[in-house]
C-alpha positions in Angstrom: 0.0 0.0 0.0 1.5 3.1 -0.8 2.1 6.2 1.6 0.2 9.5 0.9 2.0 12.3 0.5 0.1 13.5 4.2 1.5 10.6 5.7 5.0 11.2 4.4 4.9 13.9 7.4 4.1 11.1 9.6 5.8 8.5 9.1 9.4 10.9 8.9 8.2 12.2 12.7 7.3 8.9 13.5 10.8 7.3 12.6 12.6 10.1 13.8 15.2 8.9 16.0 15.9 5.6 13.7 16.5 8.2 10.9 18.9 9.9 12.6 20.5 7.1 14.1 20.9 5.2 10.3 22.6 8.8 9.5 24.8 9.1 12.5 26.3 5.3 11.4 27.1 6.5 8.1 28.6 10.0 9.2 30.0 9.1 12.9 29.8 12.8 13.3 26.6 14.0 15.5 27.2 17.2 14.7 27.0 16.3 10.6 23.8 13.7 11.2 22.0 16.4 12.9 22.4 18.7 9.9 21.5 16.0 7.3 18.8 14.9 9.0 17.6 18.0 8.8 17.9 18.2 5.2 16.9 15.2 5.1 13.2 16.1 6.6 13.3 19.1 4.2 13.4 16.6 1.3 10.7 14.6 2.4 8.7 17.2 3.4 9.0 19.0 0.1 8.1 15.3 -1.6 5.1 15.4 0.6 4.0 19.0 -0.5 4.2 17.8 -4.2 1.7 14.7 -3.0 4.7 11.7 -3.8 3.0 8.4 -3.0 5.5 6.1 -1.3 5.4 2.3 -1.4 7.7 1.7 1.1 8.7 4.7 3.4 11.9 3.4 5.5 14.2 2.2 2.0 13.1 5.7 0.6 13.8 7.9 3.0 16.8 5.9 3.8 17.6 6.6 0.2 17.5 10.6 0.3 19.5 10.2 3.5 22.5 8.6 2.2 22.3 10.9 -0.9 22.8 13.4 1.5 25.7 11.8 3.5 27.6 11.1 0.3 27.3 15.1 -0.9 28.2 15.9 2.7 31.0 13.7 2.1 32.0 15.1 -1.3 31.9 18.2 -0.2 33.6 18.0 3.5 37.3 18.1 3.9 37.0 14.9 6.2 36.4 12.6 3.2 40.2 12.0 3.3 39.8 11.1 7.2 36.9 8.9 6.9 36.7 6.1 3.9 33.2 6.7 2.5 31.8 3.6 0.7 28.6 2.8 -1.1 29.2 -1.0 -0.2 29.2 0.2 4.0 26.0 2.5 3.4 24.4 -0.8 1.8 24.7 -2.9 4.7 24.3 0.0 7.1 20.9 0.3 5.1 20.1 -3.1 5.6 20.7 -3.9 8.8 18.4 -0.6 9.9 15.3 -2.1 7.3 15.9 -5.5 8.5 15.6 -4.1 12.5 12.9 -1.4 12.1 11.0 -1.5 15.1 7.2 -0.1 15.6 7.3 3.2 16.4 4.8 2.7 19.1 6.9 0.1 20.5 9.4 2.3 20.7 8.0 5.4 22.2 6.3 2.8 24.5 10.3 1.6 25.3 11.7 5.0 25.8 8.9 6.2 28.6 9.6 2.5 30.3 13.4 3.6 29.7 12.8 7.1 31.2 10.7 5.8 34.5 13.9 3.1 34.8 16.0 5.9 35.0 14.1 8.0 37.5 14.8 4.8 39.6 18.5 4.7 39.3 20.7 6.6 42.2 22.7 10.0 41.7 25.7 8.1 41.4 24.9 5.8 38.9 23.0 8.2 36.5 26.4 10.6 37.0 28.3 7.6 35.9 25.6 7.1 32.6 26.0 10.8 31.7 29.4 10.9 31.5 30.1 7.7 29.6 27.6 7.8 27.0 26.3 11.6 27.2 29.4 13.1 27.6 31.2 10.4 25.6 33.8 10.6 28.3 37.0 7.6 27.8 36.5 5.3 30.5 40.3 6.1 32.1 39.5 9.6 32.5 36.2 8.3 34.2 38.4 5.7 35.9 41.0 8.3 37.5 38.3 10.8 38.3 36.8 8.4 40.6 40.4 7.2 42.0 39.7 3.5 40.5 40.5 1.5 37.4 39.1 1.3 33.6 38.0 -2.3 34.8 35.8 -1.4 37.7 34.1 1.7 35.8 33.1 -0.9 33.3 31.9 -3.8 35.9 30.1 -0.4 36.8 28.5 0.2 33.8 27.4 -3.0 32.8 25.4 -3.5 35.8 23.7 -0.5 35.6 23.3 -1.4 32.2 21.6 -4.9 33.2 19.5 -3.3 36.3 17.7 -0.9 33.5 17.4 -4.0 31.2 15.8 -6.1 33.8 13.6 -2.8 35.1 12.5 -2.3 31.0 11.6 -6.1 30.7 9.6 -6.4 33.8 7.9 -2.8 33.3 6.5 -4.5 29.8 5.8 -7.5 31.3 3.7 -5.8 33.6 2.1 -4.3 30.6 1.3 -7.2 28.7 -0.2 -9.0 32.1 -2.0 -5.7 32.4 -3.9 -5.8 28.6 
């Protein structure tokens, strides 16, 4: 069944963050996915304004995304830093079609993330924030709190598995509760 150009709209707000995370693989630059993304939208947006009927909305718009990696790519100095190749966007591609989740699912999954997180103590969301929000390098994590690499990561990976196991039973809970 083909998308209406109205649902074009939808469907690109709807798949927001795996958008921008299937242009973040191909640039590895946040900063540069952000920006395409943007253009990105503007593209589809446009498409939807001209009333394009889309058979299959995720391989199209994954399309105009990594049109707009490669001229980013063309046109930035750091193609000599970073190879660019049609043959890694492919399989980048694929892997994010084959993995598409519900969007509902997912919004459903980030709220049960959200309430997990609420849970966690001051010290363990610190220690989330700087690893993966700050992107900080687990020695300079490590010699902030006067211990090594290995036990920041033990850290990590608990907290890690105590917000999986909080996720999984908060959807359990919902499925028992339907």
């Amino acid at each position: 069944m083909a998308t209406g150009a109205s649902d074009l709209t939808r469907k690109f707000l709807e798949q927001r963050d795996g958008l921008l995370g299937f242009i973040l693989a191909l640039t590895r630059d946040r900063e540069a996915a952000e920006e395409i993304f943007q253009e990105t939208g503007l593209v589809i947006v446009q498409e939807a304004g001209r009333g394009t009927r889309v058979e299959q909305f995720l391989p199209w718009a994954h399309e105009i995304a990594r049109r707009r990696v490669a001229e980013y790519f063309r046109k930035s100095s750091r193609r000599s830093s970073i190879e660019h190749s049609v043959d890694v966007d492919e399989a980048v591609s694929l892997a994010f079609e084959e993995n598409a989740a519900d969007p509902v699912v997912l919004q459903q999954g980030r709220k049960h993330l959200e309430d997990c997180l609420d849970g966690l103590s001051k010290d363990q969301k610190t220690l989330l924030d700087r690893r993966y929000r700050d992107r900080a390098p687990l020695r300079d994590i490590a010699r902030d709190a006067e211990t090594t690499e290995g036990s920041v990561k033990v850290l990590l990976w608990r907290v890690r598995r105590q917000l999986a196991r909080c996720i999984e039973g908060k959807i359990s809970a919902a499925e028992e509760g339907r």
